[in-house]
C-alpha positions as CSV (number, residue, x, y, z in Angstrom):
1,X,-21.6,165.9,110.3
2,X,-23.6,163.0,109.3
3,X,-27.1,163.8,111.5
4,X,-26.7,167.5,110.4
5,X,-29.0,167.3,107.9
6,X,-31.4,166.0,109.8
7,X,-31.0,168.6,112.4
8,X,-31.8,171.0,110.1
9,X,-34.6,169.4,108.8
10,X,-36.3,169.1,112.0
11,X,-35.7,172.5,112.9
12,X,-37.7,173.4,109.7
13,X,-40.7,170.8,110.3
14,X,-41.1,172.6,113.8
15,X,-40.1,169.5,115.9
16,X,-38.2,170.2,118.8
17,X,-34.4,168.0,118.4
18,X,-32.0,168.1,120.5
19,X,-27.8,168.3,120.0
20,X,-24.8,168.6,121.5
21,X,-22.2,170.0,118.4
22,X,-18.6,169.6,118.9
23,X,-17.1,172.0,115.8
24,X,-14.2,170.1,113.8
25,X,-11.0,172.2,113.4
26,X,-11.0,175.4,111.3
27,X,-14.8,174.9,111.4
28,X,-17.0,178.6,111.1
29,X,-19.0,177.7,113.9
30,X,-20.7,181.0,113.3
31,X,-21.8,180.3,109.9
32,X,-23.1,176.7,111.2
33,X,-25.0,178.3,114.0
34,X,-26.7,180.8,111.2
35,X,-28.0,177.8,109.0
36,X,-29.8,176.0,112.4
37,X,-31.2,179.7,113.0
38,X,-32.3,179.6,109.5
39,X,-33.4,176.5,109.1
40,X,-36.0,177.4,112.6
41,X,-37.2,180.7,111.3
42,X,-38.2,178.7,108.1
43,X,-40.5,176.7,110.0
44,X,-42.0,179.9,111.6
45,X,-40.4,180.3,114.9
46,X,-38.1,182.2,116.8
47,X,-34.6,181.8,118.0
48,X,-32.0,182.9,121.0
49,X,-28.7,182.2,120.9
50,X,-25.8,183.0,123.7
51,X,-22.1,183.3,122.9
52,X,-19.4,184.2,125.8
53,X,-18.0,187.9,124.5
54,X,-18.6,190.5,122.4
55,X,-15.8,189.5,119.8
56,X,-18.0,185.8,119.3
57,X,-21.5,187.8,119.1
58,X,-19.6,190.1,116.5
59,X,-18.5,186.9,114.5
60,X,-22.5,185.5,114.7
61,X,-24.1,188.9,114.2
62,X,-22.3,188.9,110.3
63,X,-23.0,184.9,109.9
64,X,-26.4,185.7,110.1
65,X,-26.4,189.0,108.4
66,X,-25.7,187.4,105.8
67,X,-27.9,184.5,105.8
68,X,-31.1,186.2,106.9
69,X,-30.5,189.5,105.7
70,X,-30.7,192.6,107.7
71,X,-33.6,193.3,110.4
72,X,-34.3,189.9,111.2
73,X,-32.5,189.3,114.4
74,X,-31.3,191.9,117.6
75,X,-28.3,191.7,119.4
76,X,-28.1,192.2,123.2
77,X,-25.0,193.5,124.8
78,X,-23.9,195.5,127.6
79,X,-21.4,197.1,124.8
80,X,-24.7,198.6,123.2
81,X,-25.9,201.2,125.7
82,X,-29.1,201.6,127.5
83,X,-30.9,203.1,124.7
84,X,-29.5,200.4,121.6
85,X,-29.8,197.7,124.3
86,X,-34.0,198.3,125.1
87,X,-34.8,199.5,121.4
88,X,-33.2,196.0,120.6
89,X,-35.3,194.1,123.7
90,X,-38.6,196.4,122.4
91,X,-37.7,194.8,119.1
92,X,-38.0,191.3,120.1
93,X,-40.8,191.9,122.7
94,X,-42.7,192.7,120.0
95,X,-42.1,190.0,117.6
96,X,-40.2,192.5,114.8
97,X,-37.1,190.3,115.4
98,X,-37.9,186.7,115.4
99,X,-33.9,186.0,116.3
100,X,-32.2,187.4,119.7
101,X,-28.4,186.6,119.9
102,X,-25.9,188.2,122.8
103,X,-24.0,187.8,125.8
104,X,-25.3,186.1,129.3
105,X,-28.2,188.5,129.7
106,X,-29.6,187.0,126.3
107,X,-30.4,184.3,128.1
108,X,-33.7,185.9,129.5
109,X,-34.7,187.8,126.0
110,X,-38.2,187.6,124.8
111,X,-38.8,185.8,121.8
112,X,-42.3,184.8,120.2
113,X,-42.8,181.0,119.2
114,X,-39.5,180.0,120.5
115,X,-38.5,177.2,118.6
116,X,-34.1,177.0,119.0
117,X,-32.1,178.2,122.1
118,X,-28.2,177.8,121.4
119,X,-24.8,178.4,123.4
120,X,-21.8,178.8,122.1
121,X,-18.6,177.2,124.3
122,X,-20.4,176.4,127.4
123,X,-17.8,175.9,129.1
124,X,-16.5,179.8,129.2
125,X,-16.9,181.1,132.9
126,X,-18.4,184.2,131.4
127,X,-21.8,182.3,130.7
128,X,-22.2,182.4,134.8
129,X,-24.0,185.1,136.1
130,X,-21.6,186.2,139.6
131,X,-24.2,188.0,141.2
132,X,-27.0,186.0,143.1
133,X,-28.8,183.3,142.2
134,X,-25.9,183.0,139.9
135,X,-28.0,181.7,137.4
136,X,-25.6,179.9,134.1
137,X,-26.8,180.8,130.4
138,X,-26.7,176.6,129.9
139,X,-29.3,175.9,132.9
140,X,-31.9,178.9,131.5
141,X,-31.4,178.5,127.9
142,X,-32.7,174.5,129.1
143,X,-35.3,175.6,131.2
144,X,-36.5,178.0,128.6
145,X,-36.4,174.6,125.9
146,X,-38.5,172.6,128.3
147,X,-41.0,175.2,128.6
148,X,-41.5,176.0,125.3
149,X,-42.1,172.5,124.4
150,X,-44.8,172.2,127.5
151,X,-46.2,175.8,126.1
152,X,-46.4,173.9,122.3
153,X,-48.0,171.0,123.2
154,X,-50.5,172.6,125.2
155,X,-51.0,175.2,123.0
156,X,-51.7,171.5,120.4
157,X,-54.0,170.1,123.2
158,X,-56.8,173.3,123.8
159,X,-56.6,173.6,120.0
160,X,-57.2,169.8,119.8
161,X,-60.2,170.1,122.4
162,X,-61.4,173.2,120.5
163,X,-61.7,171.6,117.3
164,X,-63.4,168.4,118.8
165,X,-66.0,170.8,120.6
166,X,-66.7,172.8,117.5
167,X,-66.8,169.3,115.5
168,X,-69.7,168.0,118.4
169,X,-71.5,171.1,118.4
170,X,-71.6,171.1,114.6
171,X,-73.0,167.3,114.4
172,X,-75.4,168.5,117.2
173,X,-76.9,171.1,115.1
174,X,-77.5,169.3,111.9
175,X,-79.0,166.2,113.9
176,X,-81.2,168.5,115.9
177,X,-82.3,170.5,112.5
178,X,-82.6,167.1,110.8
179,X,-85.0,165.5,113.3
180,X,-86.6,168.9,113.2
181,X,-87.4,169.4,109.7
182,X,-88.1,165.6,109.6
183,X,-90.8,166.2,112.0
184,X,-92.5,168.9,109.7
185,X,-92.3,167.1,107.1
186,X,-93.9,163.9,108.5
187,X,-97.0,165.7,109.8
188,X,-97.2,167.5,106.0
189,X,-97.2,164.2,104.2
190,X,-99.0,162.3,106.9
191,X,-101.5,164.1,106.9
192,X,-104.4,161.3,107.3
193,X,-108.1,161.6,108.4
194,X,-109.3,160.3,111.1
195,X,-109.9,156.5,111.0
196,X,-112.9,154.2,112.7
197,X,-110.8,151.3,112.5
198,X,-107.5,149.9,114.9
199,X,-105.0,148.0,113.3
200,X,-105.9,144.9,115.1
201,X,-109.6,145.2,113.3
202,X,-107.7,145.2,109.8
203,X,-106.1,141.9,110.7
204,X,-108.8,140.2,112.1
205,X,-110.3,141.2,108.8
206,X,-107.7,140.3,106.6
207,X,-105.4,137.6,108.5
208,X,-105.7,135.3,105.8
209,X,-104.6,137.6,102.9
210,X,-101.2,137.0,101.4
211,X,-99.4,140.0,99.9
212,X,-97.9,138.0,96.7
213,X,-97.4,141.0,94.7
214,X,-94.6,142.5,93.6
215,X,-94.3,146.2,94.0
216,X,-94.1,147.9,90.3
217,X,-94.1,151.4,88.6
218,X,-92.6,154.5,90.3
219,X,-91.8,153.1,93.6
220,X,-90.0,150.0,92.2
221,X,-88.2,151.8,89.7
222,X,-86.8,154.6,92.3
223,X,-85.3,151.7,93.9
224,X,-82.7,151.3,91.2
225,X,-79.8,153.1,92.0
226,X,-78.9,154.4,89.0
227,X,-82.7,156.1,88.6
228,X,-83.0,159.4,89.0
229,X,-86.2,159.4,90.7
230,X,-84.5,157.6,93.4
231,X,-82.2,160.8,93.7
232,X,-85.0,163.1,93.6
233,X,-86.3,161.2,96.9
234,X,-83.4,160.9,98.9
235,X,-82.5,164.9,98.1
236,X,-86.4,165.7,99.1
237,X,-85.2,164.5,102.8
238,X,-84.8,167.3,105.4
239,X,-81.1,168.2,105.4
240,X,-79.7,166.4,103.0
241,X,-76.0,166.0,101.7
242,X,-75.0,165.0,98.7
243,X,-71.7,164.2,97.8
244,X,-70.4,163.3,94.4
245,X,-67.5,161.7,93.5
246,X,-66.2,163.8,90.9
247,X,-64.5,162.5,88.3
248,X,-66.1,158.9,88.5
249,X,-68.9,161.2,87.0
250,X,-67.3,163.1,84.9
251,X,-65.4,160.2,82.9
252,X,-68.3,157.9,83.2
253,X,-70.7,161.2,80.9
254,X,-68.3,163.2,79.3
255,X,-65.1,161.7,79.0
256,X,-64.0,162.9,75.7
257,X,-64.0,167.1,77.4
258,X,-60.8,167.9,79.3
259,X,-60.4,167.2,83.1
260,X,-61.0,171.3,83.4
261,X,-64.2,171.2,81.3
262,X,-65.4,168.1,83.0
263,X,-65.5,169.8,86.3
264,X,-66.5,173.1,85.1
265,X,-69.8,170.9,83.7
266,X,-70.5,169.0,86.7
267,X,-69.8,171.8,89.0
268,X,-72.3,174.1,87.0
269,X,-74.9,171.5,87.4
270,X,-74.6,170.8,91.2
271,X,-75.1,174.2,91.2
272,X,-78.6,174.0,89.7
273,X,-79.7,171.1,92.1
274,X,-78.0,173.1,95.3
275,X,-80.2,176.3,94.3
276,X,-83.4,173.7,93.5
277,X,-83.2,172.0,96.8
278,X,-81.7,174.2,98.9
279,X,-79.1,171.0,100.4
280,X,-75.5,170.9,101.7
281,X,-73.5,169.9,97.6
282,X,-70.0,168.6,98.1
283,X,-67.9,167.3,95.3
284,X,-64.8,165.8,95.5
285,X,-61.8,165.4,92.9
286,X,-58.8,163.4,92.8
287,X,-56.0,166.2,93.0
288,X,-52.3,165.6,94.9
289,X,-51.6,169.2,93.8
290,X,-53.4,172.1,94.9
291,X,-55.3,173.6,92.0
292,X,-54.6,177.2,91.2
293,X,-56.6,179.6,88.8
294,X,-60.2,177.6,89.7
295,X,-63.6,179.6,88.6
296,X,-65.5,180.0,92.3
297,X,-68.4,177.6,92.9
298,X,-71.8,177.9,92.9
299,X,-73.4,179.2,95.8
300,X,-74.1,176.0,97.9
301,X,-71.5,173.2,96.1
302,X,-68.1,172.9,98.2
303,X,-65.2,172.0,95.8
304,X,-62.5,169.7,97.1
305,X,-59.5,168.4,96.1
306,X,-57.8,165.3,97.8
307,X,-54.8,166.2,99.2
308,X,-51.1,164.4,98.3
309,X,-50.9,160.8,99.0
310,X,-55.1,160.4,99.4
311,X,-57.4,159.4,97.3
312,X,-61.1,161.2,96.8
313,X,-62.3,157.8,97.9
314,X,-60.5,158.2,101.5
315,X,-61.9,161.6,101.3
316,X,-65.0,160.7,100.7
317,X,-65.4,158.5,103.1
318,X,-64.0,160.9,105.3
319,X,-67.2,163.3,104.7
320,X,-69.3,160.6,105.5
321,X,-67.7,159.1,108.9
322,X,-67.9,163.1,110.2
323,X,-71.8,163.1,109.5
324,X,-73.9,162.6,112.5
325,X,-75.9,159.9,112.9
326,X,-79.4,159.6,111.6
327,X,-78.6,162.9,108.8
328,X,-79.3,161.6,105.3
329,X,-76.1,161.7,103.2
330,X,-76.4,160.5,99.3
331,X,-73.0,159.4,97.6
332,X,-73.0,159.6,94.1
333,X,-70.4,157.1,92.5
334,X,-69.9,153.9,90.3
335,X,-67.5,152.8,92.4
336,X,-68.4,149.7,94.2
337,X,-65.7,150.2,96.8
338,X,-66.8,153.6,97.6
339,X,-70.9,152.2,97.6
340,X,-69.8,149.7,99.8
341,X,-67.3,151.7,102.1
342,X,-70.4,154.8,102.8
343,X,-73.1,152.5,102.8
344,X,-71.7,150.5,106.3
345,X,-71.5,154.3,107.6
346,X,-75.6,154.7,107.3
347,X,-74.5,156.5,103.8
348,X,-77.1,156.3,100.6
349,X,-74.6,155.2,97.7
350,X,-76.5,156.1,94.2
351,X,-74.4,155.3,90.6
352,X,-72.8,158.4,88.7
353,X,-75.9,157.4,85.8
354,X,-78.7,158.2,88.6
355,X,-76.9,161.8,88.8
356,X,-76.2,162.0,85.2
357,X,-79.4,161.3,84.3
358,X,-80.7,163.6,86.6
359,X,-78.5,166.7,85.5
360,X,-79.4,165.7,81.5
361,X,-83.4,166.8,82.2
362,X,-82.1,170.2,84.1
C-alpha cells in the first residue's frame, strides 16, 4: 500500500485524511484496521469502528488487543447483554475508552475527540438499519466525520479569537500602565517653577544666537550604545523591557566558561538588574532542543529557548513585534541584523558591551 504510510502518519499529526482501502488477498484486515486505530489514539483522539457480525468484531477486538493492550477500547454488541452492553457505552461516554468498535448500533457510540470512524465491508446488508429511518452505518459514520471536523475547526477558531483577545487586552494594559507611569514620572522630573517669560520672549531675545556647540560629558556619552549609562536611562523608563540576546552576550564576555556556565552568569545577573528596577527581563538562547535539568530563574528574568528550526534572532524579534506601541523595549545584542531588525519596530537596540559593562559594576 504505497500512501499507507502516509495514512498513518496523518492520523498521528491529527489531520483529518480520508480513504477508501481495498484489502489485497490473504490480507489481516483486522490487524491493518488496529494500526490506523493506533496510529489516531497516538495523536490524542478517539476512534469508532463498525464491522457487519459478531465473528468480524471478534477478529478486530484481538487485533487491537494486542496492539493497544487491554482497557483501551469497548465493544458494542447485541451479543453482550444489556448490562455488558451500557457498562461498555458508560465506558466510552466517559472518555475511559478512547476506541468504540461493534456492530450497526456502533455507529451512534460516544466517543471524545473523535478523530477516525471506519467500516468494515460496506457492502454487507447488515450495516442497514431495517427499522425506520433505516439509517446505514456508512451514511452516519460520514455524517459523524463531517461533524467532527466542523466541531475541530471551530473548536481552532474560538481558541484563535481567545488568544487574539487575551493578546489585545494584554498590549492594552502595558500601554495604558506605560502612559500612566510616564505621566508620573514627567510631572516628578519636570517639576519647574513658575516662569515670567513665554517662549516667544526668549526668541525675540535671542533670535540671533547660533547653538554651535557640540553636546559633551554625560549626555553625549550615554548616547553610545555600548555605554552603560545609556542602559541605565532607557531601563529608568516606566515599564520597561529588556531583552537580551543571550549568547551574543555570553560569547562576546566570557567565552572561555561552558555554554551552561555562561547562562547560569548572565542569568544570575539579569536577576540583579530585574530586582534593581523592578522591569519586565527576558533572555533568549539559541536552543533546537528543549533543555532539561535548568536551575529556575530569578524572580523577574523569563528564560527562553528558540524552538527547532528558529533562530533567537526570529525570536527576538518576535518579542518585539508583540509589544505595543509607544512601550519602551531595550535589545541587548551585537548583532547588527538584530539592531537593525528591532530598531524599525520602535525597539532601543544597545551592544552586548553596554550590558556587560553594566553587570561588571553590580
Amino acid at each position: 500500500y504505497p500512501t499507507g504510510p502516509a495514512l498513518l502518519r496523518a492520523l498521528t499529526d491529527g489531520r483529518v485524511p480520508r480513504a477508501v482501502w481495498s484489502a489485497l488477498p490473504g490480507e489481516d484486515w483486522a490487524a491493518r484496521y488496529a494500526d490506523a486505530v493506533a496510529a489516531t489514539v497516538a495523536g490524542g483522539r478517539g476512534a469508532v469502528v463498525v464491522v457487519p457480525d459478531a465473528r468480524d468484531l471478534d477478529r478486530l477486538d484481538a487485533a487491537l488487543t494486542a496492539v493497544l493492550g487491554p482497557g483501551r477500547h469497548v465493544t458494542l454488541s447485541a451479543a453482550l447483554g444489556p448490562a455488558r452492553r451500557y457498562r461498555a457505552f458508560l465506558a466510552a461516554r466517559r472518555g475511559e475508552a478512547p476506541v468504540v468498535i461493534g456492530t450497526r448500533a456502533a455507529m451512534f457510540a460516544p466517543v471524545d475527540r473523535l478523530g477516525l470512524v471506519a467500516i468494515w465491508d460496506d457492502g454487507d446488508d447488515l450495516h442497514a438499519e431495517p427499522r425506520a429511518p433505516y439509517p446505514h452505518a456508512r451514511d452516519v459514520l460520514l455524517t459523524r466525520a463531517r461533524l467532527a471536523e466542523a466541531e475541530a475547526a471551530a473548536g481552532v477558531a474560538r481558541a484563535s479569537a481567545k488568544e487574539a483577545r487575551s493578546v489585545d487586552d494584554a498590549r492594552l494594559w502595558l500601554l495604558l500602565e506605560t502612559i500612566g507611569q510616564a505621566a508620573v514620572g514627567l510631572r516628578r522630573e519636570l517639576a519647574l517653577d513658575p516662569v515670567d517669560k513665554l517662549p516667544a520672549d526668549f526668541v525675540a531675545d535671542a533670535f540671533a544666537d547660533q547653538a554651535g556647540t557640540t553636546p559633551t560629558g554625560p549626555a553625549a556619552r550615554a548616547r553610545d550604545t555600548d555605554d552603560p549609562a545609556r542602559l541605565d536611562q532607557l531601563l529608568a523608563l516606566p515599564r520597561a523591557h529588556l531583552v537580551v540576546d543571550g549568547y551574543n552576550v555570553t560569547k562576546r564576555g566570557f567565552g572561555e566558561m561552558s555554554l551552561e556556565q555562561q547562562r547560569k552568569r548572565l542569568i544570575t545577573g539579569l536577576g540583579g538588574i530585574a530586582a534593581q528596577t523592578g522591569d519586565e527581563v527576558t533572555v533568549v538562547f539559541d536552543g533546537a532542543e528543549r533543555m532539561h535539568g535548568l536551575p529556575p530563574a530569578p524572580r523577574g528574568v523569563r528564560v527562553l529557548f528558540s524552538r527547532k528550526g528558529e533562530t533567537a534572532d526570529e525570536l527576538i524579534r518576535r518579542l518585539v513585534r508583540a509589544e505595543p506601541a509607544g512601550r519602551p523595549v531595550v535589545v541587548v545584542s551585537s548583532d547588527r541584523e538584530v539592531a537593525d531588525g528591532v530598531r524599525r519596530h520602535g525597539a532601543y537596540p544597545l551592544g552586548a558591551d553596554s550590558l556587560l559593562r553594566r553587570l561588571a559594576r553590580s
